[in-house]
VOGUNU-70251 format. One line per 4 residues: number of its first residue (from 1); their letters; for each residue x, y, z of C-alpha. Coordinates in steps of 0.001 Angstrom, whole numbers, m for minus. Example, Ala and Ser with C-alpha at 12.3 -4.5 7.8 and 13.67 -1.06 7.14 Angstrom:
BEGIN
1) AS) 12300:m4500:7800; 13670:m1060:7140 $
***
This chain:
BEGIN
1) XXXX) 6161:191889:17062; 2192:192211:17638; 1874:189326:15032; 4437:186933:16550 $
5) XXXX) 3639:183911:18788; 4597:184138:22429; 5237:181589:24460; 5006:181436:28003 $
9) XXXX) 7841:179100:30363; 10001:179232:33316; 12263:176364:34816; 10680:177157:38038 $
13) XXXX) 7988:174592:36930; 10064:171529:36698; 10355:172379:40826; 6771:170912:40925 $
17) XXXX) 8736:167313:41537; 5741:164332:41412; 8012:161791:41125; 7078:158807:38911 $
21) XXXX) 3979:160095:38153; 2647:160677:35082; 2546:164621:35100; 5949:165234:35469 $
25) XXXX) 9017:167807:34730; 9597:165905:32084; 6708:166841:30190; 8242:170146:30116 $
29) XXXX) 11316:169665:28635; 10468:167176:26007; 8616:170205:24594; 10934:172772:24839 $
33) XXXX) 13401:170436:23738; 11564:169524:21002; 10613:172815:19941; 14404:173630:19905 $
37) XXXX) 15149:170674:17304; 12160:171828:14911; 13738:175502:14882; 10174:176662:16415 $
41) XXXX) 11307:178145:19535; 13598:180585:18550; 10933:182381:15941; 8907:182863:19197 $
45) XXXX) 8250:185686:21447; 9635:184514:25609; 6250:185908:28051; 7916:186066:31293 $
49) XXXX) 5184:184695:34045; 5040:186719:37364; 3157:184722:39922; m376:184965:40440 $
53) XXXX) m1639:186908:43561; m4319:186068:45401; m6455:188605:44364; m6068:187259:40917 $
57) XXXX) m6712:183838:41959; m9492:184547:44135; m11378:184959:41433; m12221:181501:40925 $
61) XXXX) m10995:179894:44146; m11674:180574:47874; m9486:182848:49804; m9425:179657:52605 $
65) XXXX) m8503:177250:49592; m5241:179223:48527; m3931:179219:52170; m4768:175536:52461 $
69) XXXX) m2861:174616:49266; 120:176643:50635; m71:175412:53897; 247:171890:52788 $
73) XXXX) 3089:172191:50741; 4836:174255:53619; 4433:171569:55764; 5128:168837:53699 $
77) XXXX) 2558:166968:52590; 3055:165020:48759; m598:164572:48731; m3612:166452:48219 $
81) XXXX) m7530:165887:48720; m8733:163048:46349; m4922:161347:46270; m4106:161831:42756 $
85) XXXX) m3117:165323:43191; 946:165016:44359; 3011:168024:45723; 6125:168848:46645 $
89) XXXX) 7986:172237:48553; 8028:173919:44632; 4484:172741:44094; 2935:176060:45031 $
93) XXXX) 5565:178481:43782; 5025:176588:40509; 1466:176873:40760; 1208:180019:41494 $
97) XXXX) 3875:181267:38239; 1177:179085:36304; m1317:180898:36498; 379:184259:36442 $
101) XXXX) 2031:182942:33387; m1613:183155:31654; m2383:186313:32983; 681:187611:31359 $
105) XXXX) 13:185453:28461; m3024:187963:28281; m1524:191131:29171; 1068:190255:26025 $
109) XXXX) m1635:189343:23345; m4634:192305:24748; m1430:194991:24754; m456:194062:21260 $
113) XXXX) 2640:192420:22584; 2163:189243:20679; m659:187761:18367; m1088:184704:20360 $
117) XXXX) 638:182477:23110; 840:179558:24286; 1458:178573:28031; 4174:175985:28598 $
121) XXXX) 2687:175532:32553; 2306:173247:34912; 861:172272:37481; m2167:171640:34782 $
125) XXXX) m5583:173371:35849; m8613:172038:34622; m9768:169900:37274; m9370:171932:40068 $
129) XXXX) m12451:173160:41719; m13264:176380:43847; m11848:174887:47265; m10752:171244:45662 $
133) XXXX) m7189:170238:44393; m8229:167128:41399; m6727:165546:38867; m2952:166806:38926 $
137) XXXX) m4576:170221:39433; m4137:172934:41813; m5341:176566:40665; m7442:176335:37658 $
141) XXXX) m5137:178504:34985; m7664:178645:32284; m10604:179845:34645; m8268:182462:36445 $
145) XXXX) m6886:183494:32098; m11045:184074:31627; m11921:185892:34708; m8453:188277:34187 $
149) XXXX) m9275:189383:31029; m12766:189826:31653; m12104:192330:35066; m8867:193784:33959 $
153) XXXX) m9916:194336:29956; m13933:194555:30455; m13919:191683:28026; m17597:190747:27847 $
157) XXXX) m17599:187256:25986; m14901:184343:26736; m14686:181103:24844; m13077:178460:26047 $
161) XXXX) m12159:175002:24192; m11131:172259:25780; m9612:169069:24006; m7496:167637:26909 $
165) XXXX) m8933:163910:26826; m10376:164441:30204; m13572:166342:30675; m12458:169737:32398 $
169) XXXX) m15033:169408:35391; m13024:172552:37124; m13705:174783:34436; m17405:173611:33848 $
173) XXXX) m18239:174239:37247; m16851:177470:37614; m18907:179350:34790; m21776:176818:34725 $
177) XXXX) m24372:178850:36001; m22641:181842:33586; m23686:183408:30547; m20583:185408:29577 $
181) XXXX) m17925:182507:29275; m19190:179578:27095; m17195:176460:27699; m16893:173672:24994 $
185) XXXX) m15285:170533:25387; m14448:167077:23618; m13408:164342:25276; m13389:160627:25938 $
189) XXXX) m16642:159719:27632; m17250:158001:29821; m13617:158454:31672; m12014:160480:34047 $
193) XXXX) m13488:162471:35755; m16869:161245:34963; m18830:164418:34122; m19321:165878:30450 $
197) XXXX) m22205:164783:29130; m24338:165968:26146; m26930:166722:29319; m24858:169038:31120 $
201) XXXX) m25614:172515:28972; m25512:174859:31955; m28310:176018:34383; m29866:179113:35118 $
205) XXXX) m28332:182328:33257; m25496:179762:31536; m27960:177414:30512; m26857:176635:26894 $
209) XXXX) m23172:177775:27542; m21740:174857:28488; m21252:172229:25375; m20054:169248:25564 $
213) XXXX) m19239:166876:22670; m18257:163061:24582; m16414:161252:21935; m16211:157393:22355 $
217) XXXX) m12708:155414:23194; m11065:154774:19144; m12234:158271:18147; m9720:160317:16270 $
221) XXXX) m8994:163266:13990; m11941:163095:11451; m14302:162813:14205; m12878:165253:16520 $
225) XXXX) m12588:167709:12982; m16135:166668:12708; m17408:167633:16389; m15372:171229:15961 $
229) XXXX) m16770:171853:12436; m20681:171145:13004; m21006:171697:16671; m18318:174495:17776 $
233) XXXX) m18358:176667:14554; m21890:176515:14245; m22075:178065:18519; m19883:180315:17953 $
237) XXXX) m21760:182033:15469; m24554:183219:17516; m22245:183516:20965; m19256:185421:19051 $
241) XXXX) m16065:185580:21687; m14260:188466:21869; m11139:186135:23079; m10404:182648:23012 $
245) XXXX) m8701:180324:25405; m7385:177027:24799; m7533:174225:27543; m4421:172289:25348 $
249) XXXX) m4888:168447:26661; m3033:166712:24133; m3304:163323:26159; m5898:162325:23123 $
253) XXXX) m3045:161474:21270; m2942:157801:19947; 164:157159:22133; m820:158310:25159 $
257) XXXX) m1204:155670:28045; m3587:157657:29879; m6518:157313:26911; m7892:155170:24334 $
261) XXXX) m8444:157992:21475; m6501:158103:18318; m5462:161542:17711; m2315:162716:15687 $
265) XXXX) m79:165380:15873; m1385:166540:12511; m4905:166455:13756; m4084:168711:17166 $
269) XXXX) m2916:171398:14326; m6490:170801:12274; m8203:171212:15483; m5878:174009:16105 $
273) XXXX) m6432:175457:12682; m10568:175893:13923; m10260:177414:16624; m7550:179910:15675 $
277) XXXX) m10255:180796:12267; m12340:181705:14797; m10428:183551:17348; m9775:185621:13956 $
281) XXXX) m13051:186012:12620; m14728:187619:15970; m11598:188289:18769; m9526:189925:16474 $
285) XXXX) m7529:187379:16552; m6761:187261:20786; m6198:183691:21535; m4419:182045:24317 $
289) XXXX) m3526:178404:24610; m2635:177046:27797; m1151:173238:28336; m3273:171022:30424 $
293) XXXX) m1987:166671:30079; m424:164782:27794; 1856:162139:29447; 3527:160183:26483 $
297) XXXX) 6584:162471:25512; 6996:161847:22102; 3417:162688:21403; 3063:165141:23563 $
301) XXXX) 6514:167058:22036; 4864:166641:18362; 1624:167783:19197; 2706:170873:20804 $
305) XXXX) 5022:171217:17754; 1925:170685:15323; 163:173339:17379; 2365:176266:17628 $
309) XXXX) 3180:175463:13657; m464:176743:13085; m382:179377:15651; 2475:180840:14397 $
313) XX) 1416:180699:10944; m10:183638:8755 $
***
Protein backbone atom coordinates (compact mmCIF):
# COMPACT_ATOMS: atom_id res chain seq x y z
CA UNK A 1 0.00 0.00 0.00
CA UNK A 2 3.06 2.44 0.93
CA UNK A 3 3.31 3.10 -2.90
CA UNK A 4 -0.37 3.86 -3.58
CA UNK A 5 -1.93 7.36 -3.89
CA UNK A 6 -4.22 8.50 -1.12
CA UNK A 7 -6.65 10.75 -1.38
CA UNK A 8 -8.10 12.78 1.15
CA UNK A 9 -12.35 13.77 1.11
CA UNK A 10 -15.34 13.91 3.23
CA UNK A 11 -18.96 15.13 2.24
CA UNK A 12 -18.80 17.21 5.27
CA UNK A 13 -17.18 19.84 2.93
CA UNK A 14 -19.97 20.41 0.55
CA UNK A 15 -21.69 21.81 4.14
CA UNK A 16 -19.44 24.90 3.50
CA UNK A 17 -22.73 26.29 1.39
CA UNK A 18 -21.46 29.86 -0.48
CA UNK A 19 -24.17 29.96 -2.57
CA UNK A 20 -23.63 31.25 -6.13
CA UNK A 21 -20.30 31.89 -5.60
CA UNK A 22 -17.63 30.75 -7.38
CA UNK A 23 -15.98 28.36 -4.71
CA UNK A 24 -18.63 26.15 -4.28
CA UNK A 25 -19.74 22.35 -3.32
CA UNK A 26 -19.80 21.85 -6.60
CA UNK A 27 -16.26 22.01 -7.15
CA UNK A 28 -16.14 19.00 -5.10
CA UNK A 29 -18.14 16.72 -6.74
CA UNK A 30 -17.30 17.44 -10.29
CA UNK A 31 -13.97 15.93 -9.17
CA UNK A 32 -14.92 13.08 -7.43
CA UNK A 33 -17.34 12.51 -9.99
CA UNK A 34 -15.02 12.78 -12.49
CA UNK A 35 -12.47 10.75 -10.99
CA UNK A 36 -15.17 7.97 -10.75
CA UNK A 37 -15.80 8.06 -14.71
CA UNK A 38 -11.88 7.88 -15.48
CA UNK A 39 -11.67 4.64 -13.15
CA UNK A 40 -9.02 6.81 -10.98
CA UNK A 41 -10.72 6.80 -7.77
CA UNK A 42 -11.15 3.42 -7.03
CA UNK A 43 -7.13 2.54 -7.55
CA UNK A 44 -6.76 5.10 -4.68
CA UNK A 45 -6.10 4.87 -1.08
CA UNK A 46 -9.52 6.90 1.11
CA UNK A 47 -7.33 9.28 4.09
CA UNK A 48 -10.04 9.85 6.47
CA UNK A 49 -9.61 13.72 7.78
CA UNK A 50 -10.16 14.23 11.60
CA UNK A 51 -10.57 17.90 12.28
CA UNK A 52 -7.87 20.10 13.09
CA UNK A 53 -7.46 21.22 16.79
CA UNK A 54 -6.46 24.27 17.78
CA UNK A 55 -3.27 23.42 18.87
CA UNK A 56 -2.60 22.28 15.39
CA UNK A 57 -3.91 25.33 13.91
CA UNK A 58 -2.36 27.64 16.20
CA UNK A 59 0.52 27.12 14.62
CA UNK A 60 0.04 29.52 11.98
CA UNK A 61 -3.02 31.44 13.20
CA UNK A 62 -3.85 33.32 16.45
CA UNK A 63 -5.55 31.58 19.24
CA UNK A 64 -8.12 34.97 19.16
CA UNK A 65 -8.48 34.39 15.26
CA UNK A 66 -9.84 30.69 15.56
CA UNK A 67 -12.51 31.77 18.15
CA UNK A 68 -13.44 34.71 15.95
CA UNK A 69 -13.92 32.53 12.84
CA UNK A 70 -16.11 30.20 14.99
CA UNK A 71 -17.89 32.74 16.59
CA UNK A 72 -19.06 34.19 13.38
CA UNK A 73 -20.32 31.27 11.87
CA UNK A 74 -22.17 30.42 15.25
CA UNK A 75 -23.87 33.42 15.06
CA UNK A 76 -24.61 33.67 11.65
CA UNK A 77 -22.80 35.79 9.77
CA UNK A 78 -22.28 34.76 5.60
CA UNK A 79 -19.52 37.19 5.54
CA UNK A 80 -16.12 37.54 6.64
CA UNK A 81 -13.42 40.47 6.92
CA UNK A 82 -12.54 41.75 3.35
CA UNK A 83 -16.24 40.51 1.88
CA UNK A 84 -15.15 37.94 -0.45
CA UNK A 85 -14.74 35.39 2.14
CA UNK A 86 -18.64 33.78 2.50
CA UNK A 87 -19.70 31.37 5.37
CA UNK A 88 -22.28 29.48 6.38
CA UNK A 89 -23.26 27.23 9.93
CA UNK A 90 -20.89 24.16 8.16
CA UNK A 91 -18.28 26.72 7.23
CA UNK A 92 -16.12 26.04 10.26
CA UNK A 93 -16.71 22.34 10.77
CA UNK A 94 -15.59 22.17 7.12
CA UNK A 95 -12.73 24.23 7.76
CA UNK A 96 -11.59 22.79 10.43
CA UNK A 97 -11.79 18.77 8.67
CA UNK A 98 -9.64 20.75 5.98
CA UNK A 99 -7.00 21.19 7.52
CA UNK A 100 -6.99 18.06 9.61
CA UNK A 101 -7.49 16.35 6.35
CA UNK A 102 -3.71 17.49 5.48
CA UNK A 103 -2.42 16.65 8.63
CA UNK A 104 -3.64 13.20 8.08
CA UNK A 105 -2.69 13.46 4.54
CA UNK A 106 0.84 13.60 6.32
CA UNK A 107 0.50 11.19 8.99
CA UNK A 108 -0.53 8.60 5.89
CA UNK A 109 2.46 9.41 3.50
CA UNK A 110 5.43 10.04 6.74
CA UNK A 111 3.93 6.47 8.31
CA UNK A 112 4.32 4.70 5.04
CA UNK A 113 0.59 4.56 4.69
CA UNK A 114 0.55 5.86 1.19
CA UNK A 115 3.25 7.28 -1.31
CA UNK A 116 1.49 10.46 -1.86
CA UNK A 117 -2.01 12.23 -1.45
CA UNK A 118 -3.86 14.53 -2.55
CA UNK A 119 -6.40 16.69 -0.49
CA UNK A 120 -9.87 16.99 -2.01
CA UNK A 121 -10.61 20.16 0.71
CA UNK A 122 -12.26 23.02 0.95
CA UNK A 123 -12.63 25.79 2.30
CA UNK A 124 -9.26 26.60 0.10
CA UNK A 125 -6.29 28.09 2.30
CA UNK A 126 -3.85 30.09 0.72
CA UNK A 127 -4.95 33.46 1.33
CA UNK A 128 -5.70 33.38 4.73
CA UNK A 129 -3.46 35.27 6.99
CA UNK A 130 -2.47 34.83 10.78
CA UNK A 131 -5.71 36.66 12.20
CA UNK A 132 -7.34 37.47 8.49
CA UNK A 133 -10.04 35.35 6.62
CA UNK A 134 -9.12 36.38 2.40
CA UNK A 135 -9.84 35.19 -0.64
CA UNK A 136 -12.39 32.20 -0.02
CA UNK A 137 -9.95 31.28 2.76
CA UNK A 138 -10.27 30.54 6.30
CA UNK A 139 -7.34 28.40 7.98
CA UNK A 140 -4.42 28.26 5.76
CA UNK A 141 -4.22 24.18 5.07
CA UNK A 142 -0.94 24.21 3.36
CA UNK A 143 0.86 26.40 6.12
CA UNK A 144 -0.77 24.30 9.03
CA UNK A 145 0.46 20.62 6.42
CA UNK A 146 4.24 22.49 6.76
CA UNK A 147 4.30 23.44 10.32
CA UNK A 148 2.70 19.63 11.28
CA UNK A 149 5.20 17.82 9.75
CA UNK A 150 7.91 19.92 10.77
CA UNK A 151 6.86 19.71 14.92
CA UNK A 152 5.34 16.32 14.84
CA UNK A 153 8.17 14.56 12.33
CA UNK A 154 11.26 17.05 13.14
CA UNK A 155 11.18 17.60 9.42
CA UNK A 156 13.84 20.27 8.93
CA UNK A 157 13.27 21.50 5.21
CA UNK A 158 9.60 22.11 3.62
CA UNK A 159 8.98 23.04 0.03
CA UNK A 160 6.09 24.35 -0.97
CA UNK A 161 4.80 25.03 -4.73
CA UNK A 162 2.17 26.94 -5.47
CA UNK A 163 0.46 27.13 -9.03
CA UNK A 164 -3.09 28.25 -8.00
CA UNK A 165 -3.39 31.39 -10.46
CA UNK A 166 -3.52 33.63 -7.51
CA UNK A 167 -0.40 34.57 -5.65
CA UNK A 168 -0.70 32.67 -2.18
CA UNK A 169 -0.09 35.92 -0.01
CA UNK A 170 -1.21 33.65 3.24
CA UNK A 171 1.41 31.29 2.80
CA UNK A 172 4.18 33.92 1.85
CA UNK A 173 3.59 35.75 4.84
CA UNK A 174 3.61 33.10 7.18
CA UNK A 175 7.26 31.70 6.50
CA UNK A 176 8.58 34.95 4.97
CA UNK A 177 10.91 35.87 7.46
CA UNK A 178 11.79 31.74 7.56
CA UNK A 179 14.60 29.83 6.44
CA UNK A 180 13.33 26.25 6.84
CA UNK A 181 10.17 26.34 4.48
CA UNK A 182 10.98 27.81 1.00
CA UNK A 183 7.87 28.88 -0.79
CA UNK A 184 7.71 29.07 -4.68
CA UNK A 185 4.99 30.28 -6.62
CA UNK A 186 3.72 31.04 -10.30
CA UNK A 187 1.06 32.98 -10.99
CA UNK A 188 -0.74 35.62 -12.99
CA UNK A 189 0.76 38.98 -12.11
CA UNK A 190 -0.40 41.53 -11.61
CA UNK A 191 -3.96 40.03 -10.20
CA UNK A 192 -5.49 39.03 -7.21
CA UNK A 193 -4.26 39.53 -4.50
CA UNK A 194 -1.69 41.89 -5.66
CA UNK A 195 1.52 40.64 -4.01
CA UNK A 196 4.13 38.15 -5.71
CA UNK A 197 6.59 39.87 -7.21
CA UNK A 198 10.10 38.87 -8.46
CA UNK A 199 11.07 41.55 -5.42
CA UNK A 200 9.54 39.80 -2.69
CA UNK A 201 12.49 36.98 -1.89
CA UNK A 202 12.02 36.97 1.88
CA UNK A 203 13.65 39.14 4.65
CA UNK A 204 15.82 38.50 7.39
CA UNK A 205 16.69 34.64 8.06
CA UNK A 206 14.15 33.69 4.86
CA UNK A 207 15.65 36.09 2.71
CA UNK A 208 16.05 34.08 -0.57
CA UNK A 209 13.26 31.52 0.41
CA UNK A 210 10.53 32.98 -0.96
CA UNK A 211 10.46 32.74 -5.05
CA UNK A 212 8.23 33.99 -7.00
CA UNK A 213 7.91 33.52 -10.79
CA UNK A 214 4.75 36.29 -12.01
CA UNK A 215 3.71 34.98 -15.31
CA UNK A 216 1.82 37.49 -17.60
CA UNK A 217 -2.15 37.08 -18.57
CA UNK A 218 -1.93 34.44 -22.10
CA UNK A 219 0.85 32.44 -20.41
CA UNK A 220 0.48 28.72 -20.60
CA UNK A 221 2.08 25.29 -20.36
CA UNK A 222 5.50 25.85 -22.13
CA UNK A 223 6.07 28.82 -20.12
CA UNK A 224 4.87 27.63 -16.88
CA UNK A 225 7.19 24.13 -17.86
CA UNK A 226 9.74 26.74 -18.50
CA UNK A 227 9.52 28.76 -15.05
CA UNK A 228 9.51 25.09 -13.10
CA UNK A 229 12.44 23.74 -15.18
CA UNK A 230 15.05 26.78 -14.95
CA UNK A 231 13.91 28.50 -11.85
CA UNK A 232 12.38 25.72 -9.35
CA UNK A 233 14.70 22.75 -10.27
CA UNK A 234 17.62 24.78 -10.34
CA UNK A 235 16.49 26.09 -6.14
CA UNK A 236 15.88 23.10 -5.20
CA UNK A 237 19.18 21.88 -5.75
CA UNK A 238 20.99 23.83 -3.24
CA UNK A 239 17.72 24.03 -0.66
CA UNK A 240 16.93 20.10 -1.02
CA UNK A 241 13.27 19.45 0.80
CA UNK A 242 12.89 16.68 2.74
CA UNK A 243 8.92 16.90 1.84
CA UNK A 244 6.97 18.61 -0.60
CA UNK A 245 3.61 20.27 -0.52
CA UNK A 246 1.51 21.24 -3.27
CA UNK A 247 -0.71 24.48 -3.11
CA UNK A 248 -3.01 22.73 -6.26
CA UNK A 249 -4.75 26.07 -7.83
CA UNK A 250 -5.82 24.77 -11.00
CA UNK A 251 -7.85 28.08 -11.76
CA UNK A 252 -4.82 28.69 -14.48
CA UNK A 253 -6.63 26.59 -16.62
CA UNK A 254 -7.60 28.15 -20.07
CA UNK A 255 -11.31 27.83 -19.12
CA UNK A 256 -11.40 29.23 -16.04
CA UNK A 257 -13.43 32.58 -15.65
CA UNK A 258 -11.53 33.68 -12.79
CA UNK A 259 -8.01 34.12 -15.00
CA UNK A 260 -6.62 34.96 -18.24
CA UNK A 261 -3.78 32.07 -18.42
CA UNK A 262 -3.90 29.24 -20.81
CA UNK A 263 -3.09 26.17 -19.03
CA UNK A 264 -4.25 22.54 -19.97
CA UNK A 265 -5.06 19.65 -18.20
CA UNK A 266 -2.06 17.98 -19.81
CA UNK A 267 0.18 20.76 -18.69
CA UNK A 268 -1.09 20.60 -14.72
CA UNK A 269 0.31 16.78 -15.10
CA UNK A 270 3.84 18.22 -16.76
CA UNK A 271 3.96 20.62 -13.99
CA UNK A 272 2.94 17.81 -11.82
CA UNK A 273 5.48 15.49 -13.34
CA UNK A 274 8.42 18.30 -11.83
CA UNK A 275 7.59 18.54 -8.83
CA UNK A 276 6.83 14.89 -8.06
CA UNK A 277 10.86 14.21 -9.78
CA UNK A 278 11.78 16.16 -7.15
CA UNK A 279 9.86 15.17 -4.17
CA UNK A 280 11.66 11.77 -5.33
CA UNK A 281 15.04 12.78 -5.82
CA UNK A 282 15.54 14.48 -2.15
CA UNK A 283 12.06 13.63 0.14
CA UNK A 284 12.07 10.21 -0.61
CA UNK A 285 9.41 10.66 -2.40
CA UNK A 286 6.87 12.44 0.59
CA UNK A 287 4.66 14.72 -1.30
CA UNK A 288 1.34 16.11 -0.48
CA UNK A 289 -0.96 18.00 -2.77
CA UNK A 290 -3.63 19.95 -1.39
CA UNK A 291 -6.58 21.72 -3.66
CA UNK A 292 -6.68 25.42 -3.45
CA UNK A 293 -9.30 27.21 -6.72
CA UNK A 294 -10.30 26.30 -9.78
CA UNK A 295 -13.92 27.44 -10.50
CA UNK A 296 -14.73 26.16 -14.12
CA UNK A 297 -15.84 22.43 -13.53
CA UNK A 298 -14.91 20.84 -16.49
CA UNK A 299 -11.39 22.08 -16.18
CA UNK A 300 -11.08 21.85 -12.92
CA UNK A 301 -12.41 17.84 -13.01
CA UNK A 302 -9.63 17.20 -15.88
CA UNK A 303 -6.94 18.83 -14.26
CA UNK A 304 -7.28 17.08 -11.08
CA UNK A 305 -7.66 13.94 -13.27
CA UNK A 306 -4.31 14.87 -15.20
CA UNK A 307 -2.74 15.30 -11.77
CA UNK A 308 -3.45 12.30 -9.79
CA UNK A 309 -2.67 10.29 -13.31
CA UNK A 310 1.02 11.36 -12.61
CA UNK A 311 0.87 10.97 -8.96
CA UNK A 312 -0.28 7.73 -9.11
CA UNK A 313 2.04 6.68 -11.68
CA UNK A 314 5.33 4.58 -11.21
Amino acid sequence: MKNQTGIVYSDLYLDHETGGHPESPRRLTAIMDGLVDRGILEDLVRVDPVPAGTEEIGLVHSTSYIKWVEEMVNRGETVLDAGDTVVSAGSYEAAILAAGGVIAAVAAVMEGKVRNCFCAVRPPGHHALYDRAMGFCLFNNVAIGARYVQKRYGIERVLIVDWDVHHGNGTQDTFYGDSSVFYFSTHQYPHYPGSGSTGETGEGAGEGFTLNAPLSSGAGDEEYLRVFNEKLVHAMDAFQPEFVFISAGFDGHRSDPLSSINLTGEGFARLTSVVKGIAKKYAAGHLVSVLEGGYDLDGLSDSVGEHLLVLSGG
